[in-house]
C-alpha positions in Angstrom: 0.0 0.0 0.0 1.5 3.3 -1.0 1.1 6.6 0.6 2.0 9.3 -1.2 1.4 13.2 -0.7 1.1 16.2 -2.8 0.3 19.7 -1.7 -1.5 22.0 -3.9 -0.4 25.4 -5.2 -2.1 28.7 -5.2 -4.6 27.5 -8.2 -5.6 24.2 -6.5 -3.1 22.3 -8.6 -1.2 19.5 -7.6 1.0 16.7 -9.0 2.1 13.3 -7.5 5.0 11.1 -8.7 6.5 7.9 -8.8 3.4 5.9 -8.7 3.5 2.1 -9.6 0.1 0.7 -11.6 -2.3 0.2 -9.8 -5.9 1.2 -8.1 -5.1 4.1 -5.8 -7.5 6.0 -3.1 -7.0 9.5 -3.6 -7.7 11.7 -0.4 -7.8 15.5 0.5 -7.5 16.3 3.8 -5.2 18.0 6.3 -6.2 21.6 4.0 -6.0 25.0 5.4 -9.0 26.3 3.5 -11.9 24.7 6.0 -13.1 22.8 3.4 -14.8 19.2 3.7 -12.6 16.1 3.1 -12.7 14.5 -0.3 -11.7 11.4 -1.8 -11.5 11.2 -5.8 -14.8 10.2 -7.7 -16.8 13.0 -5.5 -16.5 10.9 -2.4 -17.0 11.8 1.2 -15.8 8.0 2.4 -13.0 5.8 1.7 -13.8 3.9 -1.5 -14.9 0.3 -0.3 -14.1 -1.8 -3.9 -11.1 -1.7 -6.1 -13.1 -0.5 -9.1 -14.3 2.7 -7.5 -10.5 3.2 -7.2 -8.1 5.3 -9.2 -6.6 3.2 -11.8 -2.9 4.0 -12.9 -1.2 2.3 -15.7 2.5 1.8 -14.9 4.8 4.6 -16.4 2.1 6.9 -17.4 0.6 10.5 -16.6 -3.4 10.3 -15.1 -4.7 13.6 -15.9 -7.6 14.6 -14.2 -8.1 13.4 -10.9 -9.6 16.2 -9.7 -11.7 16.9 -6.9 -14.5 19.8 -5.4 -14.2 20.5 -2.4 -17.4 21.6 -0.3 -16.9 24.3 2.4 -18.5 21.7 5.0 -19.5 22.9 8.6 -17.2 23.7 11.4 -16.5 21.6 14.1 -14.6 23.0 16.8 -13.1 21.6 20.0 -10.2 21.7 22.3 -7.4 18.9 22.8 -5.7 18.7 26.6 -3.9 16.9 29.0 -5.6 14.8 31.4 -4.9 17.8 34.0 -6.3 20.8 31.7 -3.0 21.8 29.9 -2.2 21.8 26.8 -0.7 18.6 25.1 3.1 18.3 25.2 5.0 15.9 24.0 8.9 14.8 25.1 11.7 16.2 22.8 12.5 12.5 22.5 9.2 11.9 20.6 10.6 13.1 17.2 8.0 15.0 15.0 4.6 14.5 16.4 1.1 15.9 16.3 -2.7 15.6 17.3 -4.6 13.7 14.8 -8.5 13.9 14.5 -9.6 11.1 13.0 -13.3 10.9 11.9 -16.3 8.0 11.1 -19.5 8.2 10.0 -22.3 6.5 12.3 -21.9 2.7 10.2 -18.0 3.2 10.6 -17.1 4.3 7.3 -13.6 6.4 7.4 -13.9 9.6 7.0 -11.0 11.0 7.1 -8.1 12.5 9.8 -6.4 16.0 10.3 -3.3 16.5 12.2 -4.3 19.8 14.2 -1.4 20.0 16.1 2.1 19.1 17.8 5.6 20.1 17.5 8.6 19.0 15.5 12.0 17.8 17.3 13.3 21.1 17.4 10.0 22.0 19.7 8.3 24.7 16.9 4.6 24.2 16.7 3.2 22.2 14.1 -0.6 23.1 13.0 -3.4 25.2 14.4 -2.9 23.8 18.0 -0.8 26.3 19.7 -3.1 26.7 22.4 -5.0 23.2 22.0 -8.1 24.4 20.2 -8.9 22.3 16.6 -11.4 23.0 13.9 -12.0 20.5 11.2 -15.2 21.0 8.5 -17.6 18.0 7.8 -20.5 17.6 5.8 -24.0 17.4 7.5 -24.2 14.3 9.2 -23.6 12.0 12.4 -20.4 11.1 13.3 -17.8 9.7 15.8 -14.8 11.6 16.5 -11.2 10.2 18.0 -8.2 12.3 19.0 -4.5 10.6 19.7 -0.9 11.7 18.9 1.4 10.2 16.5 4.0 9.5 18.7 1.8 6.7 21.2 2.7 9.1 24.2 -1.2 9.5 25.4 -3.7 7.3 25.4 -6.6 7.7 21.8 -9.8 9.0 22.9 -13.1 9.0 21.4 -15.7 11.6 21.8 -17.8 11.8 24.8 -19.8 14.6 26.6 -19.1 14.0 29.7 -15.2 15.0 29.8 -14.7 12.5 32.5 -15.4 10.0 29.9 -13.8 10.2 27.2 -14.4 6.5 25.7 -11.4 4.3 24.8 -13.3 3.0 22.3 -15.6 3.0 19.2 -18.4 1.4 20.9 -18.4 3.8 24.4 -18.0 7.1 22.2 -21.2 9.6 21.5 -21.9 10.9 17.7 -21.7 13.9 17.4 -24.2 15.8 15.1 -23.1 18.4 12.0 -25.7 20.5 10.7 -25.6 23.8 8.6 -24.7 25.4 11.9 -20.9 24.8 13.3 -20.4 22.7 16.2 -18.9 24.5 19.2 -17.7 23.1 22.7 -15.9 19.7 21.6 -13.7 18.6 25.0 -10.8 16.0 24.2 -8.8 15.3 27.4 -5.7 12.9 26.8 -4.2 10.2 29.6 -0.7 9.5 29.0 0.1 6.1 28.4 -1.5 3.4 26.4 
């Protein structure tokens, strides 16, 4: 399985290389511009089948994959320590961030958004500074989980009630996207695993 990444210039443009034939899943995400995730073939989940997949003949240029990206609704929440601060991370950890991963209600993939960390050096990475995240979704129900890349805190799916935060799929609460944003979303992160 290949994962390869391609940022966009200031048209929307982008170009990806060095890809062997094959059926691909081509994703936006991760974008600045508070826009809905997409997957190719006007998509918002993860292509289940091969044939809905992007087919690539070895050695040759696929011209347009293209994709159009709806503004979506914002979802806004906070990420924290168990005790209220903001995630930190050890300078040991290498490059790390907070990663929001979403699913729809049947557990389709919806996509993830790294809203946050630092690198080794300590700068910030993301919008995260101060531990607030906004992603933009679709209208729909859905489950959210937030864990670093780096395995130093324990994943947590969404719940209300901060002093729940669910470990997993089946103890988290959906949370509901409208037309109007969502507001208020508490993460708090245990350390360990």
């Amino acid at each position: 399985e290949a994962d390869r990444r391609a940022v966009t210039d200031d048209r929307g443009r982008y170009e990806s290389i060095d890809l062997d034939g094959g059926r691909y899943r081509l994703y936006v995400g991760e974008n600045r511009a508070g826009m809905s995730p997409a997957w190719h073939g006007d998509r918002q989940l993860c292509p289940d089948r091969d044939d809905e997949c992007l087919a690539v003949a070895g050695g040759t240029a696929v011209d347009g994959a293209d994709f159009a990206l709806d503004p979506g609704t914002p979802v806004r929440g906070s990420v924290r320590e168990a005790d209220g601060r903001v995630v930190s991370f050890p300078a040991t950890a290498g490059a790390v961030g907070v990663e929001v991963g979403v699913w729809t209600a049947d557990r389709q993939w919806v996509g993830h958004w790294t809203v946050g960390g630092q690198a080794v050096d300590g700068t910030p990475l993301g919008v995260c500074r101060d531990g607030s995240f906004e992603v933009h979704l679709r209208p729909g129900r859905y489950y959210l989980q937030v864990k670093d890349s780096a395995g130093v805190h324990r994943a947590e799916y969404y719940h209300p009630d901060a002093e729940r935060d669910a470990d997993a799929f089946d103890q988290a609460e959906p949370v509901e996207v409208g037309d109007r944003p969502v507001v208020g979303l508490g993460f708090f992160l245990a350390r360990g695993r």
